[in-house]
C-alpha positions as CSV (number, residue, x, y, z in Angstrom):
1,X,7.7,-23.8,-0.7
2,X,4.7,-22.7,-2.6
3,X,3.3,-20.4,-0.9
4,X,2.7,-16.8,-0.2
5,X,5.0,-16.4,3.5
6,X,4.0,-12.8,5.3
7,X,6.7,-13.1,8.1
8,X,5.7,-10.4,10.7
9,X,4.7,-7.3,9.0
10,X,4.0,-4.2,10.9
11,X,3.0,-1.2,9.6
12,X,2.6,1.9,11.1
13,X,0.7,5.5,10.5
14,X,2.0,7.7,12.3
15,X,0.3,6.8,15.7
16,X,-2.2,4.2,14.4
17,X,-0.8,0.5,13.9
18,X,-2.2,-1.0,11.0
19,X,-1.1,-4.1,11.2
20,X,1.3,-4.9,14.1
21,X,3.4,-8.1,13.9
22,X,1.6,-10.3,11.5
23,X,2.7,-13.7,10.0
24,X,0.1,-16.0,8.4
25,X,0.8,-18.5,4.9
26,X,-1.3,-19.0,2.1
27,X,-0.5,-21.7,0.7
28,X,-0.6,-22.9,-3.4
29,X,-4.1,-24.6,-4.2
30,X,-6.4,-23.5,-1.7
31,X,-9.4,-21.0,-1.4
32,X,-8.8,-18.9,2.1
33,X,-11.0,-16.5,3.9
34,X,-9.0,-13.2,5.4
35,X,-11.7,-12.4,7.5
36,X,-11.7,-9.0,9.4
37,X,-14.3,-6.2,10.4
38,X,-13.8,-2.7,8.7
39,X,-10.8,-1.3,9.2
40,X,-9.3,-4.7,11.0
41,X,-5.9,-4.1,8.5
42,X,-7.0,-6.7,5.4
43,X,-6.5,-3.8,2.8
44,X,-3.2,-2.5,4.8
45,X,-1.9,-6.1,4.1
46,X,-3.5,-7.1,0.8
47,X,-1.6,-3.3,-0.3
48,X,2.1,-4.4,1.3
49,X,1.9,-8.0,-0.5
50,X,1.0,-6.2,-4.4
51,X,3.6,-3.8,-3.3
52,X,1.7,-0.8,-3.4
53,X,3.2,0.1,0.1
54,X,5.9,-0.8,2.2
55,X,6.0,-2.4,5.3
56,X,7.7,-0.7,8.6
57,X,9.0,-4.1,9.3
58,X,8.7,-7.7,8.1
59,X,8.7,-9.5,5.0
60,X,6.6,-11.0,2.2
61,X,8.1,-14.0,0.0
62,X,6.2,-15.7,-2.8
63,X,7.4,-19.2,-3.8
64,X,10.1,-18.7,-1.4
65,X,11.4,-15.4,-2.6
66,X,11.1,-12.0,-1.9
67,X,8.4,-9.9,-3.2
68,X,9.4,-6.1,-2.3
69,X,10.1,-4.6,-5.4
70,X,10.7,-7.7,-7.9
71,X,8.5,-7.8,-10.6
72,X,8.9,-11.5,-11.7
73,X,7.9,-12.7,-8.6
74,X,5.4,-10.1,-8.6
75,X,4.1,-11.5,-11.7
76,X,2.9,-14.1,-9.8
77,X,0.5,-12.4,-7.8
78,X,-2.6,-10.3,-8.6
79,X,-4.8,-8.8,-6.0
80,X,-7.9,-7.0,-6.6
81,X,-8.6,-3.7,-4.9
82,X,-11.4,-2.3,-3.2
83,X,-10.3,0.8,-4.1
84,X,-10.5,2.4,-8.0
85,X,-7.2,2.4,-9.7
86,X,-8.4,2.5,-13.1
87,X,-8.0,5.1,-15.7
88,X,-12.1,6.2,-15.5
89,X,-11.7,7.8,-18.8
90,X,-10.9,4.5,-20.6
91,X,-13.4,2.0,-21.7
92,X,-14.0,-1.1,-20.1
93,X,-12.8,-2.4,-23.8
94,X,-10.0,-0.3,-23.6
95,X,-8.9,-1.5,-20.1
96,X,-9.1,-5.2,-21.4
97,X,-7.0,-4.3,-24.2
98,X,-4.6,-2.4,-22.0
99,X,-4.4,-5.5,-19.2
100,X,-3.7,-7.5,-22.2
101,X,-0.5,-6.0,-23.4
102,X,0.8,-5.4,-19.6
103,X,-0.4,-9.0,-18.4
104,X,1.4,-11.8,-20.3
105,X,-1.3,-14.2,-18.4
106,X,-4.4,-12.4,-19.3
107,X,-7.2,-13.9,-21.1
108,X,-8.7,-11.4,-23.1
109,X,-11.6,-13.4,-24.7
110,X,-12.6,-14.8,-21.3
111,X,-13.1,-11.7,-20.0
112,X,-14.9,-10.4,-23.2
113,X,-17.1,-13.8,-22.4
114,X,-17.6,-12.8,-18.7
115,X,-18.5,-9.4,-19.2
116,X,-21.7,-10.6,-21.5
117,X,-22.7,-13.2,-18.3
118,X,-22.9,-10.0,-16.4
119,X,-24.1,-7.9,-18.5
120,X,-21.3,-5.2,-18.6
121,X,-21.4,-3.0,-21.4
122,X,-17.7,-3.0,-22.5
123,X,-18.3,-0.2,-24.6
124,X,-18.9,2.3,-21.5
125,X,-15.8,4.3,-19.9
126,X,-15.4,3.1,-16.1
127,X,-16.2,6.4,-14.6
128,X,-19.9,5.8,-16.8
129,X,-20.0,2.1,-14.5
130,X,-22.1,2.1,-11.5
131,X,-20.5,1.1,-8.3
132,X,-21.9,-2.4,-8.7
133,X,-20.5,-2.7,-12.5
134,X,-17.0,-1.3,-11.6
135,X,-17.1,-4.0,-8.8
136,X,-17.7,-6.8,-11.6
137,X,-15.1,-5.0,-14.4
138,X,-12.5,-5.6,-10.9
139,X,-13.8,-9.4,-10.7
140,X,-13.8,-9.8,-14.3
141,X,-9.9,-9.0,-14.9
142,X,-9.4,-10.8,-12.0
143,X,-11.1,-13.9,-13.0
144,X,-9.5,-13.7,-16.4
145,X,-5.6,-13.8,-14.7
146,X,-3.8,-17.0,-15.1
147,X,-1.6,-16.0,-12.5
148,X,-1.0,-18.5,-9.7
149,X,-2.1,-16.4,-7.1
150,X,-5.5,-13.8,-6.7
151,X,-6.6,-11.7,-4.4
152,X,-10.0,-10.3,-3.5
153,X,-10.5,-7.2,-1.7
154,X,-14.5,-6.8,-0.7
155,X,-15.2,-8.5,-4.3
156,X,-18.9,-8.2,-3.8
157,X,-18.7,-4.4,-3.2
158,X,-22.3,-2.9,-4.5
159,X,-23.4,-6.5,-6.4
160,X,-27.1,-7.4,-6.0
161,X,-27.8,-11.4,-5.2
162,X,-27.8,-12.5,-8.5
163,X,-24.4,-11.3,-9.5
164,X,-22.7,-12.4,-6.0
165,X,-23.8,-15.9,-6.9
166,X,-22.6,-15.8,-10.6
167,X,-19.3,-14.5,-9.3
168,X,-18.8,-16.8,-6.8
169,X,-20.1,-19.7,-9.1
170,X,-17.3,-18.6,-12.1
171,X,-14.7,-18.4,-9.1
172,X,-15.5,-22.2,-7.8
173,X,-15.1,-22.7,-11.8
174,X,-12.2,-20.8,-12.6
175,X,-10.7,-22.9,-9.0
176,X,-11.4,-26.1,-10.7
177,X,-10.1,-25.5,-14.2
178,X,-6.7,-24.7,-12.6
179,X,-5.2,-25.0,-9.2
180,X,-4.3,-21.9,-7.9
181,X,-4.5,-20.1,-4.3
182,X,-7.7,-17.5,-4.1
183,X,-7.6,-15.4,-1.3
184,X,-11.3,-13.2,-0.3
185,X,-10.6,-10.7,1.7
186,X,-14.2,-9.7,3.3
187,X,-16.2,-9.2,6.5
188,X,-19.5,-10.6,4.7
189,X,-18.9,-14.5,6.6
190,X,-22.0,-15.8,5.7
191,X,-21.7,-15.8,1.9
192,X,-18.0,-17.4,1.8
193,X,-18.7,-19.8,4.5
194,X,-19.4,-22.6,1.9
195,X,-16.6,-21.5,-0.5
196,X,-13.5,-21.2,1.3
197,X,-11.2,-24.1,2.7
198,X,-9.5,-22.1,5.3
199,X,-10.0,-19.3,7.2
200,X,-7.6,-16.8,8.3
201,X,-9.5,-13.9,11.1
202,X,-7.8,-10.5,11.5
203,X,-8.5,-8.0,14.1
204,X,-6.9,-5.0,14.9
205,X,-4.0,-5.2,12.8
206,X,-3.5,-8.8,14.5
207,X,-3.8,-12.3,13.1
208,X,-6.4,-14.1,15.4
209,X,-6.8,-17.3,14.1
210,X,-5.7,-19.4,10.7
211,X,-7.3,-23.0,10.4
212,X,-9.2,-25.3,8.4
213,X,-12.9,-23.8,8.4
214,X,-14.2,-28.0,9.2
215,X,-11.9,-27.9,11.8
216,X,-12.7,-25.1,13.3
217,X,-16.2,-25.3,12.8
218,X,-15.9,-28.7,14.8
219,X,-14.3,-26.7,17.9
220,X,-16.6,-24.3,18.2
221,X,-20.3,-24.8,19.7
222,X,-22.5,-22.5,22.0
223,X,-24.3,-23.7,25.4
224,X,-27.0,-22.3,27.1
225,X,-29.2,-22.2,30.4
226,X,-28.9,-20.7,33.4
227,X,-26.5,-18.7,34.2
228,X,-24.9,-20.4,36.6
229,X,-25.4,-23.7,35.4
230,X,-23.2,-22.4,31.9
231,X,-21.1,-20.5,34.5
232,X,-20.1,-23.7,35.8
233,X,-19.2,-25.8,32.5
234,X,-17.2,-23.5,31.1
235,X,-15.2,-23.4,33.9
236,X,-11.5,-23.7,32.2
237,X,-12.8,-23.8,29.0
238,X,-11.9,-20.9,26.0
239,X,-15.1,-19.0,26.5
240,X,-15.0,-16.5,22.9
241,X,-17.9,-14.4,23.9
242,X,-21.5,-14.9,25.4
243,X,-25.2,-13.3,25.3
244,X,-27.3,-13.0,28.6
245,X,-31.2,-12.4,29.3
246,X,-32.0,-12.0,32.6
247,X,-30.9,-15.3,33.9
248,X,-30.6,-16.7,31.2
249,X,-26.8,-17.2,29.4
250,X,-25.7,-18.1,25.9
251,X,-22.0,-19.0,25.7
252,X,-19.9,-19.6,22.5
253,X,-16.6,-22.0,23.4
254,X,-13.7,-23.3,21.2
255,X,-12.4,-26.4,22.0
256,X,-13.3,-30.2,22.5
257,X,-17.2,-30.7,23.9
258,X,-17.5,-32.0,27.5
259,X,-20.7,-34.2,28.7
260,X,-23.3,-32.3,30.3
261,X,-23.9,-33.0,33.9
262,X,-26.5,-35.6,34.8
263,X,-29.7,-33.9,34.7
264,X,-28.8,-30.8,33.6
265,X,-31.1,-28.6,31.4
266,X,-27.9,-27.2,29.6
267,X,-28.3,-27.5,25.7
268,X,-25.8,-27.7,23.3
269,X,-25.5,-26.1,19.7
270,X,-23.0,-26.0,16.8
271,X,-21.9,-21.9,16.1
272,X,-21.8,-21.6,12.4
273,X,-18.8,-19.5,10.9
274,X,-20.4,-15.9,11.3
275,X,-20.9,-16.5,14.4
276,X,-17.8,-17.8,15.3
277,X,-16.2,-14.7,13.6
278,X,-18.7,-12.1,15.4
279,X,-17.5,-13.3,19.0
280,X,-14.2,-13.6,18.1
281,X,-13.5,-9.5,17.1
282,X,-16.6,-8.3,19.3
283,X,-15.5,-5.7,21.9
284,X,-15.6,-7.3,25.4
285,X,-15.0,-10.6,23.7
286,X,-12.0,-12.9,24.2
287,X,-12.6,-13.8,27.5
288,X,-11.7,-17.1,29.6
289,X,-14.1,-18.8,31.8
């Protein structure tokens, strides 16, 4: 199977779970959302599958084979950090040079080529880079990776509107030149919600929900009214969250739409994807009418 299989990791801090029994697949030749607040366990697991740390429990296969400590099948993967593991001496020349020789699938003039879109000034050391420009060296050497499987971690860290859309443009690009799997590991919905295919939601080191984003999208829709008028539709129905004023009650529900009673001043809405994620990991959510 082609695919990246994490079959129930857990991983522990001392007295914090990090991520507590967790098994979701990414498969080859998609674009996936990992979708999870701050702190939710995305970095915990994107870490554990580029083997920077080892689970408690659990394993990771890639293509069907172990990934702990083998370095072909870690070939095979690249994930991009939120965190700096660069040499900030080095130039960002340097570093492309470096990644070269270490990185049999790096493309060295593509990056050279995406570093002028930006703007990046290879000849500057990284610890020169502001926090926005380190971000794009990251995406850059990411982008430039024919590897058949990337990770993201917060890859719009510090970028200003116009260089979130040229990265995500070059990643829709870089998707279509080559089928690979793309994985954006981020708790900013809005921007991805047009990008990725399927959506995985992580919350408290647990894996809410993995599904098609049309899919889910078509499950999910708010109602609204009186109280006890939305009260009484949702009756049996997977209430995710709701908003009240006065009498007045907004209530977000996943599953298959039900006709509105005869007369009734209930309205119905579709819940875009942010919204959707925002009730789903909101304290006090997860409730059933």
């Amino acid at each position: 199977m082609n695919a990246i299989e994490v079959k129930h990791i857990t991983k522990r801090y001392k007295d914090i779970t990090a991520l507590e029994d967790v098994s979701v697949t990414f498969q080859f030749g998609k674009i996936y959302g990992l979708l999870g607040r701050n702190g939710a366990g995305k970095s915990t697991l994107i870490n554990i599958m580029a083997n920077r740390i080892f689970a408690d429990s659990g394993e990771i296969l890639i293509d069907g084979a172990p990934a702990r400590e083998n370095m072909e099948i870690q070939g095979k993967l690249f994930c991009m950090s939120e965190a700096d593991l660069y040499d900030r001496d080095l130039k960002v020349s340097e570093h492309f040079q470096w990644t070269n020789r270490f990185h049999d699938h790096f493309d060295r003039d593509k990056a050279f080529a995406m570093a002028q879109k930006f703007g990046l000034n290879v000849k500057k050391p990284f610890k020169a880079l502001s926090k926005g420009y380190q971000s794009i060296f990251k995406l850059i050497v990411a982008l430039s990776l024919n590897v058949p499987y990337v990770v993201f971690d917060e890859p719009v860290l510090g970028l200003d509107a116009n260089h979130r859309e040229l990265f995500y443009n070059l990643l829709l690009k870089e998707f279509e030149g080559g089928e690979r799997t793309l994985i954006l590991a981020t708790h900013l919905i809005e921007e991805v919600a047009n990008i990725i295919e399927e959506v995985v939601v992580i919350d408290e080191g647990k894996i809410l929900l993995q599904e098609n984003v049309e899919t889910l999208l078509d499950k999910g829709y708010s109602v609204s009214g009186l109280a006890q008028e939305v009260d009484e539709y949702c009756q049996g129905k997977h209430v995710i969250g709701c908003d009240g004023l006065g009498n007045l009650k907004v209530a977000y529900v996943l599953g298959e739409k039900s006709a509105l009673p005869a007369k009734s001043n209930l309205q119905l809405a579709a819940m875009n994807l942010q919204k959707l994620f925002v009730k789903l990991t909101e304290k006090g959510g997860h409730e059933n009418a």
